[in-house]
N, CA and C atoms as an extended XYZ file, in Angstrom:
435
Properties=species:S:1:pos:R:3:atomname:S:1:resname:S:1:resid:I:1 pbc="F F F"
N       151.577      100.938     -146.733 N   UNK     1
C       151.855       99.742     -147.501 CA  UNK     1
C       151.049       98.566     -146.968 C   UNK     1
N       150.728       98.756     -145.963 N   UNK     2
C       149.629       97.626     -145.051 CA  UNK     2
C       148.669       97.536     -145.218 C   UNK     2
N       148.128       98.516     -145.797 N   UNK     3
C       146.726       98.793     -146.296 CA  UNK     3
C       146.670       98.474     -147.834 C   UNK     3
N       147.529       98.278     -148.456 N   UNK     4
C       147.933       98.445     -149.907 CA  UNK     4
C       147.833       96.872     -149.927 C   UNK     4
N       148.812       95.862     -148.986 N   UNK     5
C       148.596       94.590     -149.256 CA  UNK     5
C       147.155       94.270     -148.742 C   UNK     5
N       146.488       94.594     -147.760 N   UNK     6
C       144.994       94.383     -147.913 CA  UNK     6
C       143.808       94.559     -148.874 C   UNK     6
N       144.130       95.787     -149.670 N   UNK     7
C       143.508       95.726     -150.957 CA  UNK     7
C       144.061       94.639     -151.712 C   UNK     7
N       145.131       94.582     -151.859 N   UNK     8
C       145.936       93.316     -153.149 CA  UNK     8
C       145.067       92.158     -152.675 C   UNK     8
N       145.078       91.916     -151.064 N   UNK     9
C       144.239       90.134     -150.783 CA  UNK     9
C       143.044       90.598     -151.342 C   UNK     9
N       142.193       91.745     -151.390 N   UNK    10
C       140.656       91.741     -151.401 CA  UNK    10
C       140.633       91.626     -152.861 C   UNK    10
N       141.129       92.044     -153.611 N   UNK    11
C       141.746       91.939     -155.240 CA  UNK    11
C       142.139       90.381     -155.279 C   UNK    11
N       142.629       89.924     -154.650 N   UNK    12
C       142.797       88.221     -154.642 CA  UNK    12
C       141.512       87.426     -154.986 C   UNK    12
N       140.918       87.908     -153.563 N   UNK    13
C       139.413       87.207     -153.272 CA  UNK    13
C       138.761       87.293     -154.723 C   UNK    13
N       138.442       88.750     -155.064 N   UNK    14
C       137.581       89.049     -156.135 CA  UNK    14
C       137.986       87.950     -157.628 C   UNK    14
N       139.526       87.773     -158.125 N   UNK    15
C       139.741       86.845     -158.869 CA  UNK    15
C       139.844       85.520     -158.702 C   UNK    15
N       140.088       84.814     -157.662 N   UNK    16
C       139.842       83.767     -156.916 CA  UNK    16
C       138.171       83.098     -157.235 C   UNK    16
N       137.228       84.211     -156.856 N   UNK    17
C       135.903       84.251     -157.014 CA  UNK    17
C       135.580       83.776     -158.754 C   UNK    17
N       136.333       84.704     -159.421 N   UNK    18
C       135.657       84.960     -160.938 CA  UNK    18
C       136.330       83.763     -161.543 C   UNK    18
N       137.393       83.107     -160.850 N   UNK    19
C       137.708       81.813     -161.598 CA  UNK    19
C       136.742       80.818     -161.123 C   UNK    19
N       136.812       80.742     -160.110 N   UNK    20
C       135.566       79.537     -159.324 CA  UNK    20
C       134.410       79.457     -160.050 C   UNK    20
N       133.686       81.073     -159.922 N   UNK    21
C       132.212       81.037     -160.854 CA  UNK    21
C       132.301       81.319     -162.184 C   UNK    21
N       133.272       80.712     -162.873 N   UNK    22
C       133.369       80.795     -164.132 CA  UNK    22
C       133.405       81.984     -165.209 C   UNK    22
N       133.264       83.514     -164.293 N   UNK    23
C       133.305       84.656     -164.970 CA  UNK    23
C       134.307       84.834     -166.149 C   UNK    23
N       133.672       85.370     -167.086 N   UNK    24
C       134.753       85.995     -168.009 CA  UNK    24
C       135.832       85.014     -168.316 C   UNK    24
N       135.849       83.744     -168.087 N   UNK    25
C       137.042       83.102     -168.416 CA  UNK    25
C       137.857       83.459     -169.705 C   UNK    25
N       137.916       84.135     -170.827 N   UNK    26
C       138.247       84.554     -171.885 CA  UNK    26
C       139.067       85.927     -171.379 C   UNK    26
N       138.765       86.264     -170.464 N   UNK    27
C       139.359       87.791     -170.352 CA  UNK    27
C       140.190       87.893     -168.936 C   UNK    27
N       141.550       87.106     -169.175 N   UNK    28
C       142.692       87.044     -168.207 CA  UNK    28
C       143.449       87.829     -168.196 C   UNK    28
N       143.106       89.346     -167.877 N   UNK    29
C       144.615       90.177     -167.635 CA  UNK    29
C       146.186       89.698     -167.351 C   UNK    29
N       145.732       88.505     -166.394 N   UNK    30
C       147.091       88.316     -165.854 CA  UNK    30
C       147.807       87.195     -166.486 C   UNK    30
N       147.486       86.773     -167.748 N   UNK    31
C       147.867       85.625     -168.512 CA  UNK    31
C       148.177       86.708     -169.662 C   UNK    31
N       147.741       87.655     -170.086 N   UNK    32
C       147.963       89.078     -171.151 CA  UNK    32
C       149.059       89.639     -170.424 C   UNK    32
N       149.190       89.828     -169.307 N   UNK    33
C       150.432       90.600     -168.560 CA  UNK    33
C       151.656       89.223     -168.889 C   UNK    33
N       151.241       88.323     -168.388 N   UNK    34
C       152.499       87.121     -168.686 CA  UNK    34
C       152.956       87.374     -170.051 C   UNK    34
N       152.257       87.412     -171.098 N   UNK    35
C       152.789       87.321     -172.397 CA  UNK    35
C       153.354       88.431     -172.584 C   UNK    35
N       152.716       89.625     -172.275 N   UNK    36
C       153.747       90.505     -172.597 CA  UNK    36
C       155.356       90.852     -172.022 C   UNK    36
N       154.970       90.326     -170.701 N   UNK    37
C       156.493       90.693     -170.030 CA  UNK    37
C       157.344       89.138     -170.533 C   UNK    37
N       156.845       88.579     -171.336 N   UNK    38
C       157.871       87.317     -171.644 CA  UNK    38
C       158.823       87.656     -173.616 C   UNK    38
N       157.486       88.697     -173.882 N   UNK    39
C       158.013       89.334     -174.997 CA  UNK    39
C       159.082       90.343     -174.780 C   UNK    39
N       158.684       91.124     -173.877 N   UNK    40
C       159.731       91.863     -173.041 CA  UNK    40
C       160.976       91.473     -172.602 C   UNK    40
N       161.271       90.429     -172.243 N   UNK    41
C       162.545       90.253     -171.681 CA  UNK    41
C       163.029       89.124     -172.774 C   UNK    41
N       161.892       88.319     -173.448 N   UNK    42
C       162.517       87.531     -174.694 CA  UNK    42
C       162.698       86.078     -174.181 C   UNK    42
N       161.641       85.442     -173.136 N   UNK    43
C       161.431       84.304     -172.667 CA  UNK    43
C       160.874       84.037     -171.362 C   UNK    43
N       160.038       82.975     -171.361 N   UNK    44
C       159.435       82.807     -170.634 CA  UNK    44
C       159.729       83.251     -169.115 C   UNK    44
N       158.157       83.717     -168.478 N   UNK    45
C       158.107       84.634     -167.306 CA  UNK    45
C       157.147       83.603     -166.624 C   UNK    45
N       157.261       82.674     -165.811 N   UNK    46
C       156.427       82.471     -164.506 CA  UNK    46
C       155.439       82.710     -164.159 C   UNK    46
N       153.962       82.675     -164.026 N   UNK    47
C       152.677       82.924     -163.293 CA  UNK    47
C       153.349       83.519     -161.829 C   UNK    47
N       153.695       82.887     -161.073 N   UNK    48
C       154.474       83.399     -159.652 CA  UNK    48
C       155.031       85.013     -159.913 C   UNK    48
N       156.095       85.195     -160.847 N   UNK    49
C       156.456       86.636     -160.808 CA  UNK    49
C       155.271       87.186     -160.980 C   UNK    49
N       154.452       87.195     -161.903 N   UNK    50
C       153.444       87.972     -162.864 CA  UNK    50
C       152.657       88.430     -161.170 C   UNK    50
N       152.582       87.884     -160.125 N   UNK    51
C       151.193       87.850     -159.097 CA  UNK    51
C       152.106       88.435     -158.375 C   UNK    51
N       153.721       88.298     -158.370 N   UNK    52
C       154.295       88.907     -157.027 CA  UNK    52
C       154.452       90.432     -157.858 C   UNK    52
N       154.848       90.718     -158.768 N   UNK    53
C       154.457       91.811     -159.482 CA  UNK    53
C       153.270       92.874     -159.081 C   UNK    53
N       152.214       91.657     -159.122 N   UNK    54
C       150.738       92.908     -158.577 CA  UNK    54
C       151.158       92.976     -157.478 C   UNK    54
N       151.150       92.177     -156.363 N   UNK    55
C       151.142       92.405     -154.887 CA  UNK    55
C       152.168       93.392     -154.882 C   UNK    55
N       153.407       93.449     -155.387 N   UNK    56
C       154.317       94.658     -155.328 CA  UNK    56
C       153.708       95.821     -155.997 C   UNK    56
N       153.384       96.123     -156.915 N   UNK    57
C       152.264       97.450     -157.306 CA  UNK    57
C       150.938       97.709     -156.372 C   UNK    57
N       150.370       96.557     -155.994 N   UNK    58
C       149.286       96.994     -155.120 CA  UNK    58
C       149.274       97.395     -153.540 C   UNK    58
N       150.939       96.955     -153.321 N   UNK    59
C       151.148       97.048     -151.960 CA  UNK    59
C       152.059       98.347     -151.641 C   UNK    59
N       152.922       98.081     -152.424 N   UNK    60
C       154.251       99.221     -152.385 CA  UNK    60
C       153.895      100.464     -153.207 C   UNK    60
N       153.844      100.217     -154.290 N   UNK    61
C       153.962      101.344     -155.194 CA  UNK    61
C       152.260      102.104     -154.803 C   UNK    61
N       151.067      101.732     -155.108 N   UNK    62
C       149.759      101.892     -155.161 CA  UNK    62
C       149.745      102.410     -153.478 C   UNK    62
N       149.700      101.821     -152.589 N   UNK    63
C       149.844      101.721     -151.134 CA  UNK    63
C       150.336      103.185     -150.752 C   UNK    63
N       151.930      103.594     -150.762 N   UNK    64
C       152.701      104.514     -151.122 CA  UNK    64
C       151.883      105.513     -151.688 C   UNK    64
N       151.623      105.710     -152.835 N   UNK    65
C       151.132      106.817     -153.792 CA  UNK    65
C       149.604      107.124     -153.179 C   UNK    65
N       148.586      106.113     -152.135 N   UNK    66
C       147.571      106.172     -151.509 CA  UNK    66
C       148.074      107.535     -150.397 C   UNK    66
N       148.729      106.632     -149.695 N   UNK    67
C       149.220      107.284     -148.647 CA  UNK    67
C       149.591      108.806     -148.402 C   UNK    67
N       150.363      109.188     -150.006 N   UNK    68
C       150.704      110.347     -149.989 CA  UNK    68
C       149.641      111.455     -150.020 C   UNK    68
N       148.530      110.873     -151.056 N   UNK    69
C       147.424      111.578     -151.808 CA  UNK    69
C       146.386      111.734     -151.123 C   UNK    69
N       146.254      110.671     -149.717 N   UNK    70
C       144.962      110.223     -148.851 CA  UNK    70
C       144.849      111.651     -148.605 C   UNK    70
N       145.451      112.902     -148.224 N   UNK    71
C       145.085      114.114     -147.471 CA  UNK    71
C       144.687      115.170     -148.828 C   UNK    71
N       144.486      114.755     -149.764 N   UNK    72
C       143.812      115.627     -150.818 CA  UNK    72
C       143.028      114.980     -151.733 C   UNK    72
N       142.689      113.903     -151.580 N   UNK    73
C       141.842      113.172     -152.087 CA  UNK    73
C       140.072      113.860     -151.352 C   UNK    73
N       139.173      114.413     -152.581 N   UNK    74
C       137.996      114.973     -151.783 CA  UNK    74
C       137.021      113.669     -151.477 C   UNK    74
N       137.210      113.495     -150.228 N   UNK    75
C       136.073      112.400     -149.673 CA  UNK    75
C       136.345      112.620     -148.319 C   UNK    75
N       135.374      112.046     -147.733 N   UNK    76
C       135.397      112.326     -145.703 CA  UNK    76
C       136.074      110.813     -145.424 C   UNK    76
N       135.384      109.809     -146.161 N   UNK    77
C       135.900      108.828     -145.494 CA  UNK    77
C       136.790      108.058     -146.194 C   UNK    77
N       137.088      107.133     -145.752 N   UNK    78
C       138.308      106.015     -146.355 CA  UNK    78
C       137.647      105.307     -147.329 C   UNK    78
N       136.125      104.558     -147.393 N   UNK    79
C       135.887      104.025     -148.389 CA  UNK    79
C       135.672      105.422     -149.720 C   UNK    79
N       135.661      106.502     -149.424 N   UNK    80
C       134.644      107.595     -150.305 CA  UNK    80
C       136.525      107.803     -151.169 C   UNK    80
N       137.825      107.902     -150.277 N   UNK    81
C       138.958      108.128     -150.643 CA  UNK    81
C       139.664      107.126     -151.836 C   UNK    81
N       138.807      105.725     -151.306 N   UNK    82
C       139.738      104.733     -151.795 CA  UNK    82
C       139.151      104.596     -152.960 C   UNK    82
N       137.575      104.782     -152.958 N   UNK    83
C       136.956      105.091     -154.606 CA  UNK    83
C       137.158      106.095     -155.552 C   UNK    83
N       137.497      107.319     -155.114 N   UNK    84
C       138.001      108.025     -156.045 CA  UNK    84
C       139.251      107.977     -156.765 C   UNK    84
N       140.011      107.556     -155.502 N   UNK    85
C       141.643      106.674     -155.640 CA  UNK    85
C       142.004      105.972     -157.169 C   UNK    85
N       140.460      104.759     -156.224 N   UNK    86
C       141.058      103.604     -157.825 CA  UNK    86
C       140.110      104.547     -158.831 C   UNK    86
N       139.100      105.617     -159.117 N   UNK    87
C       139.033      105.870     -160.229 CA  UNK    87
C       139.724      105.773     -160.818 C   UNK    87
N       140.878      106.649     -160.219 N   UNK    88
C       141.889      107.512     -161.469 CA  UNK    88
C       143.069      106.467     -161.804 C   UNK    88
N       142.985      105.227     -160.755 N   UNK    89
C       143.791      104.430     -161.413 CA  UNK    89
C       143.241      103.334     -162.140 C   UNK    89
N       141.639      103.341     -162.541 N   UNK    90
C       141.162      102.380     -163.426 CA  UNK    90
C       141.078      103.539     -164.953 C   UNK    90
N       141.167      104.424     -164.816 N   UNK    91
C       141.010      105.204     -165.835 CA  UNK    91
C       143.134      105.042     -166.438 C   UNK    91
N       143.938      105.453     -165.774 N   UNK    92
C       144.986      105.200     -165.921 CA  UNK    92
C       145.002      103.901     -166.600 C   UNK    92
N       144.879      102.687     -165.951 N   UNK    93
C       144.760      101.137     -166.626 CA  UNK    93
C       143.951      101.173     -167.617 C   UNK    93
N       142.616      101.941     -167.531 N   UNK    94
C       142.079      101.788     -169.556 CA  UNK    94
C       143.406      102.524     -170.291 C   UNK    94
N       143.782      103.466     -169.793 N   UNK    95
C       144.396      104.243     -171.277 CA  UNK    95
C       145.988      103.898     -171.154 C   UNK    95
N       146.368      102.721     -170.171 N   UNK    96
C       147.851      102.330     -170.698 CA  UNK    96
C       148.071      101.081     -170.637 C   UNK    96
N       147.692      100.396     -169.099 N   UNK    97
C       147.854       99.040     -169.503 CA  UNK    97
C       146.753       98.340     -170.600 C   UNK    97
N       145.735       98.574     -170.135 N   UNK    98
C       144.853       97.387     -171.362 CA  UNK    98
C       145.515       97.380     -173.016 C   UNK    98
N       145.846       98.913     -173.441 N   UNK    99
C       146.206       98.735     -174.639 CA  UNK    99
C       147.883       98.599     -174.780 C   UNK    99
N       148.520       98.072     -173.769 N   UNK   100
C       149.719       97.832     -173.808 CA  UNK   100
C       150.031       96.297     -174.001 C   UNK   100
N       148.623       95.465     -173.451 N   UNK   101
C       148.792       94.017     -173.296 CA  UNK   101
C       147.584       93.710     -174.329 C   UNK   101
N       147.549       94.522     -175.543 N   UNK   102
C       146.710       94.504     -176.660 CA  UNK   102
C       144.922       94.177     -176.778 C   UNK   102
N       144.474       95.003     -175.500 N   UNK   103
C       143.288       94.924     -175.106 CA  UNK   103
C       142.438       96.051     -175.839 C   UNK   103
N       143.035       96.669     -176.081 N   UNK   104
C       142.892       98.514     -176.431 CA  UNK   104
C       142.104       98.954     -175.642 C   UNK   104
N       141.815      100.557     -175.633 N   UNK   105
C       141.552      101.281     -174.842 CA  UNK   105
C       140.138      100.650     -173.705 C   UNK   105
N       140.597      100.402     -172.871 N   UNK   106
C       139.572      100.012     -171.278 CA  UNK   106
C       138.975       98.178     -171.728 C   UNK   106
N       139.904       97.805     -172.126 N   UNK   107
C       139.583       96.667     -172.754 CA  UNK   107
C       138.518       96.441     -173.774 C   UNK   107
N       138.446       97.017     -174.415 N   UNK   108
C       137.261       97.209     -175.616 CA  UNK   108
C       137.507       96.313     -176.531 C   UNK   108
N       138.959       95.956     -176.853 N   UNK   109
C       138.818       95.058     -178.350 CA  UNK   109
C       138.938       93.630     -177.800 C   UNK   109
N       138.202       93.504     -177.058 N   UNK   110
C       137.635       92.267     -177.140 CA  UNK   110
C       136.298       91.701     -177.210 C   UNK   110
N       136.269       90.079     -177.765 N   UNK   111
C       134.823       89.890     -178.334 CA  UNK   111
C       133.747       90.233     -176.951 C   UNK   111
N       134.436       90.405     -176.070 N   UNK   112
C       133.228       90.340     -174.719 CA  UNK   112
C       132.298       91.641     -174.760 C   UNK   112
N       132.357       92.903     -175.095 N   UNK   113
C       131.920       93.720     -175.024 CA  UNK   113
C       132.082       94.828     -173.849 C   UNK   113
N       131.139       94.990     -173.473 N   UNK   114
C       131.604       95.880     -171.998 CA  UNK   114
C       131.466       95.248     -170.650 C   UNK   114
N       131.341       94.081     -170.559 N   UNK   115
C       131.942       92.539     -169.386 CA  UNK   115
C       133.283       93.141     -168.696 C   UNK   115
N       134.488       93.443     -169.515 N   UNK   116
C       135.674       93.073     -169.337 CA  UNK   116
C       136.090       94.643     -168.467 C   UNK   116
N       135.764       95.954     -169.307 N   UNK   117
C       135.409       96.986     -168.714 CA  UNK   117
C       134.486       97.402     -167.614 C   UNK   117
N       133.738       96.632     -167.463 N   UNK   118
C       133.353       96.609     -166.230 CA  UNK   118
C       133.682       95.818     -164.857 C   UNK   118
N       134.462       94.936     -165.257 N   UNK   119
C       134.324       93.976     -164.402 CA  UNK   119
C       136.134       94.568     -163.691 C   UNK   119
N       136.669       94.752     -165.088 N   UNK   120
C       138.446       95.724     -164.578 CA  UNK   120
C       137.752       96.458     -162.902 C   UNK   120
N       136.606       97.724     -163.477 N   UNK   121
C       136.523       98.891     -162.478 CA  UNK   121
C       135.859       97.949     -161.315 C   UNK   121
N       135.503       96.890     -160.859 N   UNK   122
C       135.025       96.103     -159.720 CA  UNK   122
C       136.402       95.752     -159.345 C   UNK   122
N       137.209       95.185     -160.155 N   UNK   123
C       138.630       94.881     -159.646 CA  UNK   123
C       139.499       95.920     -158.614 C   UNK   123
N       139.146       96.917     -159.484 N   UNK   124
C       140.298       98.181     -159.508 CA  UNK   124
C       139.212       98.783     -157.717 C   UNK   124
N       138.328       98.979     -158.051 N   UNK   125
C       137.269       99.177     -156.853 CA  UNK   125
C       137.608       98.221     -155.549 C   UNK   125
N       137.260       96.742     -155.453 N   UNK   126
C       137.320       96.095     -154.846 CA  UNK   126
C       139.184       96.766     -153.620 C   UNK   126
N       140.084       96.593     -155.108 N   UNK   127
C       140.978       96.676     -153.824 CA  UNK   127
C       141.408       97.901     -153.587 C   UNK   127
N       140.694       99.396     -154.124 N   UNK   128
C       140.775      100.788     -153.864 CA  UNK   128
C       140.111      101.033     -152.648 C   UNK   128
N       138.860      100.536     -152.450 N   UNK   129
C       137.752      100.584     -151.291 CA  UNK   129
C       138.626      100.189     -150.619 C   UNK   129
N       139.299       98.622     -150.357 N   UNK   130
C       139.660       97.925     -149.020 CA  UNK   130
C       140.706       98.837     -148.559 C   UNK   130
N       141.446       99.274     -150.009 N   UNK   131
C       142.896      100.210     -149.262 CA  UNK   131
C       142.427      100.731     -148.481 C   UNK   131
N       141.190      102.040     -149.076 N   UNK   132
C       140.751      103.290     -148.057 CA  UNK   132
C       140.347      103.069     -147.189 C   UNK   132
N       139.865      101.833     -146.758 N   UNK   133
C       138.865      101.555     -145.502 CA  UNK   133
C       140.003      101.224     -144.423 C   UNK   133
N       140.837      100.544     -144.652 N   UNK   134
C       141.824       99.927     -144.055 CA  UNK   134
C       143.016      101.115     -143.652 C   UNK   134
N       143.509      102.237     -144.711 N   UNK   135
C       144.073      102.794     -144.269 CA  UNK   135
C       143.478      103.605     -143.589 C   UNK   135
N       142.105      103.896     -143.482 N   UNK   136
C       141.760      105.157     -142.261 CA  UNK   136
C       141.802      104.212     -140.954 C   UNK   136
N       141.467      103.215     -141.070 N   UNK   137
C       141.449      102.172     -139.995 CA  UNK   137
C       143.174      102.501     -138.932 C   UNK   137
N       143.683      102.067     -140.210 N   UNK   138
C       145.053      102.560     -139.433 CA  UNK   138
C       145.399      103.256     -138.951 C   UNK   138
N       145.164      104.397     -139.876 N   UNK   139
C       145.599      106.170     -139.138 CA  UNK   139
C       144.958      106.141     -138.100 C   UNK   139
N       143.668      105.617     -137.908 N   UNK   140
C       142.823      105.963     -136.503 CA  UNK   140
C       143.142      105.409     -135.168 C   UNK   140
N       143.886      103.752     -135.467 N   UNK   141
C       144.571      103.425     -134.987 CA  UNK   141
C       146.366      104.089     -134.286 C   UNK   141
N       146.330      104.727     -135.581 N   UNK   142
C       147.725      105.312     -134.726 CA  UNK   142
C       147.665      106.772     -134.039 C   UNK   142
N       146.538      107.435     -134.395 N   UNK   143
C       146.009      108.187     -133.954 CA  UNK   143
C       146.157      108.417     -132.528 C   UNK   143
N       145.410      107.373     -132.232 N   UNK   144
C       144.517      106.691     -130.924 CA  UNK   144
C       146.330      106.787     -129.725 C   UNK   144
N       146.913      106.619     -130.229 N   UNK   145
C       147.988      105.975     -129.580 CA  UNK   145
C       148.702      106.827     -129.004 C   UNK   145
């Protein structure tokens, strides 16, 4: 799970970044996630939940499900683990969340083109890599001990 909230900060950085340099401003997952979970419960939902939300999926749940899978995941190392990792969970996010928060499939129906789809798998990358790097870091660390 320690490694899970280190991907979530490196996933921070990366959107932190794309607001600063003006990326994609049109294509806010996490303002599409707000609306939907406010339709969901039938009134307004907070920016604050919506982010403690990811950090709880990217830390706990994602982190967790890393952890279990790290020993059959085919790669030698932690970054080679944590990329195949978030493949399957950027492929998962094209085919449920994007078209759940009316993006459709890998974010395609939007006017941006393939920007938004690409820029998801840098997301999904950014904090898959840091997991893997970080959790072999750890194990090696506890290893060691």
């Amino acid at each position: 799970m320690a490694a899970g909230l280190c991907g979530s900060l490196a996933h921070t950085a990366l959107m932190a970044f794309k607001a600063s340099a003006g990326l994609l401003p049109s294509f806010s997952p996490y303002d599409d996630l707000q609306a939907m979970l406010a339709r969901l419960v039938g009134g307004a939902v907070p920016p604050l939940a919506v982010w403690a939300l990811s950090y709880f999926n990217g830390s706990v749940v994602l982190g967790f499900l890393f952890g279990r899978l790290h020993r059959y995941l085919p790669a030698r190392t932690g970054a080679g683990k944590g990329a195949i990792f978030g493949l399957g969970v950027w492929i998962l996010m094209g085919l449920v969340f994007f078209p759940a928060i009316g993006k459709g499939l890998f974010a395609a129906q939007t006017p941006l083109g393939l920007a938004p789809t690409l820029f998801s798998l840098a997301m999904v990358l950014t904090y898959s890599i840091t997991l893997g790097v970080t959790y072999a870091v750890f194990s090696t660390q506890r290893a060691a001990r």
